[in-house]
Structure formats: C-alpha cells, structure tokens
N, C-alpha and C positions, 0 to 999 in steps of 0.2 A: 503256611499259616491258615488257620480256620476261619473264614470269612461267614459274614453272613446267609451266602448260597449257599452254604454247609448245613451251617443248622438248623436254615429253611428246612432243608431235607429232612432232618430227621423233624423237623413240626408236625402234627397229624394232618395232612393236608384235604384230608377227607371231609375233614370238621373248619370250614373254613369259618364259620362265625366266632370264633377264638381270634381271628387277626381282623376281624370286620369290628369286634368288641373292640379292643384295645388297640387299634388304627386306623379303625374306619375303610380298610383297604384289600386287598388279597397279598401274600407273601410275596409275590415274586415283583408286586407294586410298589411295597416298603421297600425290599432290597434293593432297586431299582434308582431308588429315591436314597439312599444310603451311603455310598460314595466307597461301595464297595467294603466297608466295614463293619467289622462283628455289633452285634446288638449290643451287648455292655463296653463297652469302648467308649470314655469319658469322650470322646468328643463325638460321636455317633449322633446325627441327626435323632435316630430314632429313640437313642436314650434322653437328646433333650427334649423331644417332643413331649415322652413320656413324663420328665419330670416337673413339666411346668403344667400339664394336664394335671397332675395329681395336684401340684401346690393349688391349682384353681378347684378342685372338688375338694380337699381337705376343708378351704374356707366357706367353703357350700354354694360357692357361686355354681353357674351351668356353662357346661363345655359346650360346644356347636359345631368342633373344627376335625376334620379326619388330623391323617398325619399327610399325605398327598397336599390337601388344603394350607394347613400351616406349611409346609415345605416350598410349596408354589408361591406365597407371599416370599420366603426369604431368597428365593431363588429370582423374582422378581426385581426383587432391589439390588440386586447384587450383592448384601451386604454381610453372607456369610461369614467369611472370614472376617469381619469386623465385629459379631455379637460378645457381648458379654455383658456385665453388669457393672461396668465400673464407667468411671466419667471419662467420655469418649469417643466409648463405644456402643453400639446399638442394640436395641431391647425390642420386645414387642408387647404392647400395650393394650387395653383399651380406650376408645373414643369416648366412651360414655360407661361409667364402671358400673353404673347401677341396669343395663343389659349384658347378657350372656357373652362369653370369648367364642367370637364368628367373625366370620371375613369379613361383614360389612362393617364390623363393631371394632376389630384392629389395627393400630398402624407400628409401621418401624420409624423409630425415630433416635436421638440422639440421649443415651442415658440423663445427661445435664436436662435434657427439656422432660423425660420425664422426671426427674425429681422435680423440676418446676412445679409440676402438675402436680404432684401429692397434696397442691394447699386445696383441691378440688375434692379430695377423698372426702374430705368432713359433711361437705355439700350433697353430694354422693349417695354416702351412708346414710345421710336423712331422709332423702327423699325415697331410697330405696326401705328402710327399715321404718321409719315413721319418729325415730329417735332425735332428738337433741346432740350436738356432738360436742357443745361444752357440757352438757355431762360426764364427759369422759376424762382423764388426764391427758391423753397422749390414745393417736392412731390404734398402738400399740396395746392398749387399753380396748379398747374399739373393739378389735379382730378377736381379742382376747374372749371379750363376753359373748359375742356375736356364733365364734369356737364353742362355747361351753351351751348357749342356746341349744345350739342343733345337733350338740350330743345326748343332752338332756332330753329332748323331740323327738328323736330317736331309740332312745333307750326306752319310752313308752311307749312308742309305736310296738315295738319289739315285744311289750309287757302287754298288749291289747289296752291300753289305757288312753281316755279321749284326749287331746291336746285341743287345749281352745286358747291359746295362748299366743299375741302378737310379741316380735321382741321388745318391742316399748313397754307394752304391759309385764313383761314378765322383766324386763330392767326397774322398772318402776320398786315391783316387789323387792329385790335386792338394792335398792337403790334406800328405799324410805327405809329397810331395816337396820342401814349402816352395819350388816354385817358382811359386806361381800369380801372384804380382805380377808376372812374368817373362812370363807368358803372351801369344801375339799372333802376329804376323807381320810387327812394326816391323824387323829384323834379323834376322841369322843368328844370331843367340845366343840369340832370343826363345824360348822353352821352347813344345813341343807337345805332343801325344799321339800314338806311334808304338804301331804292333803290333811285335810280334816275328818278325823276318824278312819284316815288311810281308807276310802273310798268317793266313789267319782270319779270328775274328768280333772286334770289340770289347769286350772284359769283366775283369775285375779283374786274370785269370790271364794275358793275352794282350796287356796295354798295360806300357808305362812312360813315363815323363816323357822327354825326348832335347830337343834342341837343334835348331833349324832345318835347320842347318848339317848336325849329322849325321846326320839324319832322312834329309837330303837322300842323303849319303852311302850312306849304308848302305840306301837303295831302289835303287842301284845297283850296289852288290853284292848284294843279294839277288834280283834281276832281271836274266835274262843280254842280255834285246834291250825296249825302250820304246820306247811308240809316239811317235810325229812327224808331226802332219798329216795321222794314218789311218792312214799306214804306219811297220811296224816297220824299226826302225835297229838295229844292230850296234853297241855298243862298238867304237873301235877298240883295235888292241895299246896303241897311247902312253894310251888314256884308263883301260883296264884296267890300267898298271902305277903311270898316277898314283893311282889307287883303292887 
C-alpha cells in the first residue's frame, strides 16, 4: 500500500517552503503526525487539517496554526477518534471568533456546546465588522455578504482600483438600494456595483447600485477607445450614435 512516506519521496524535497506553505512544517514532520496514512485518505489528519484551513480562508478569516499545532491540540485531548460534526462529537472551535484560528484562540469541545455558541456569532460579527446583525435574515445571510465583500475587494485589488470601503458602508449601499436579491451576473438586469463615470476608488461617495445592462452602457460612454486583445479599439460612428 502507498503510504504517506511514499509520496513524501517523490515531493521535491529540495524546496521545502511548499510543505512549510501548506503545513507549516517539513515532510517527514507531517508524515510523522499522520498515522501512517496517505494524504488523501478521508480520514488523514492532514486532509482534515487541510480542509478546515481552507473553510477558515475561504470566509476570510486568518489562520495562525501549523498542521503539528492543530494536531498537538487533538492529540492532547485524546479526542481524536471522537471528532466529527454531528451532536456528540467533538469539533474545534474558536474562543472568541472575531480573532484569528491559533492555539491560544481554540478549544475542543462537545459539538451540542458548540452549537450553543452559535447565538454568540451575531455579537461576533458586529463587533468584528462594525455591522448590525439584525440586518441580516439569518447567519447564513451574514457569511453570505461578508463572502461576496472580499471577493469584490479583491477583484480590485487585482484591477489596481482604490478600495475605501468598510463592510458596513459597503452593506449599507446594498442595503438602502433594496436591490441585493437582484445581485449577480445571471442577466442584464442583475444589479451590481458601478463607480461613477467608471473611475476612482470604490467608497460610499463614488459607487451606486446600476444594472448590468447599463453598467455595461455607460462604461462606454464614459471611455472613448477599450481594449480588445491588448489593443485599443475605436468606437465606430454607427456604435457611438447607438450609444
């Protein structure tokens, strides 16, 4: 059977900041910590390290914890062979959710107590984002906007485009527009976030809500030539007078 020492071997072991990125650790420290099995191996330590790492950056929080660190806590408690997610069994959590997943900021405990805790999320969210949390319908709601925030903050970092924008202000925006159920990229009606004259930075004073449709618009009049495969294009007269 192919074990973990296996494919250690063939990992470039040359280039150890590949397993120092994604474990905080060196190969032979993970495998070690492994229980003797393959890395994809649904019940692999290292694959649930991995997955609960990503669930914690996908929501944009910050990680703090190797994979040695989170293993040393469960190895602590004994309580491995008891994790899961159902009521019962044990989870590991935050102490205070609006700081980083780190050792000082983690505990294991009994899934029932953390659901208890979930009435703490609301409280949480506020003090960490500056938001209201009966604004919201539901948690789920919550993560939801919070999700589409720091895609949207990102995607103009990416564009060189200034972000001045807290998420309370920038909930506020979809909030007063009553169009966020509208929100997307399913159609031309689907509601987004436009600057004003499509330039600037992104911030309270410099956005409003617009329509796909004429977002699309009206980046073409406000822009007299757009690029096309690296090079700039001309409007021609006939598209300038359907504009």
């Amino acid at each position: 059977m192919k074990t973990l020492a296996h494919e250690v071997e063939a990992v470039d072991k040359a280039d150890p900041e590949v397993w120092l990125e994604f474990y905080g650790c060196f190969a032979d420290e993970a495998a070690a910590l492994n229980f003797g099995l393959r890395v994809t191996d649904a019940q692999a330590p290292m694959k649930k390290y991995r997955g609960q790492k990503s669930l914690c950056t996908r929501a944009g929080d910050e990680w703090s914890m190797s994979f040695p660190e989170w293993m040393g806590m469960w190895n602590a408690c004994g309580k491995w062979s008891e994790r899961g997610a159902t009521n019962g069994k044990y989870c590991m959590r935050r102490i205070d959710r609006a700081k980083p997943y780190c050792v000082a900021n983690m505990q294991i405990v009994l899934c029932r107590a953390s659901v208890i805790n979930k009435r703490s999320r609301r409280q949480s969210f506020e003090e960490k984002y500056g938001v209201c949390a009966g604004d919201f319908d539901s948690i789920e709601q919550m993560n939801f906007a919070k999700a589409r925030f720091l895609e949207q903050y990102h995607r103009a970092r990416q564009r060189g485009i200034e972000w001045h924008f807290s998420f309370s202000d920038w909930w506020s925006v979809w909030r007063e527009s009553g169009l966020w159920d509208s929100r997307g990229k399913a159609n031309a009606s689907s509601a987004v976030m436009g600057r004003r004259g499509d330039i600037g930075p992104y911030s309270k004073e410099n956005v409003y809500i617009i329509t796909i449709a004429d977002n699309f618009i009206e980046g073409w009049k406000t822009a007299p030539n757009r690029k096309h495969g690296g090079r700039l294009k001309k409007k021609s007269k006939e598209t300038e007078h359907r504009i």
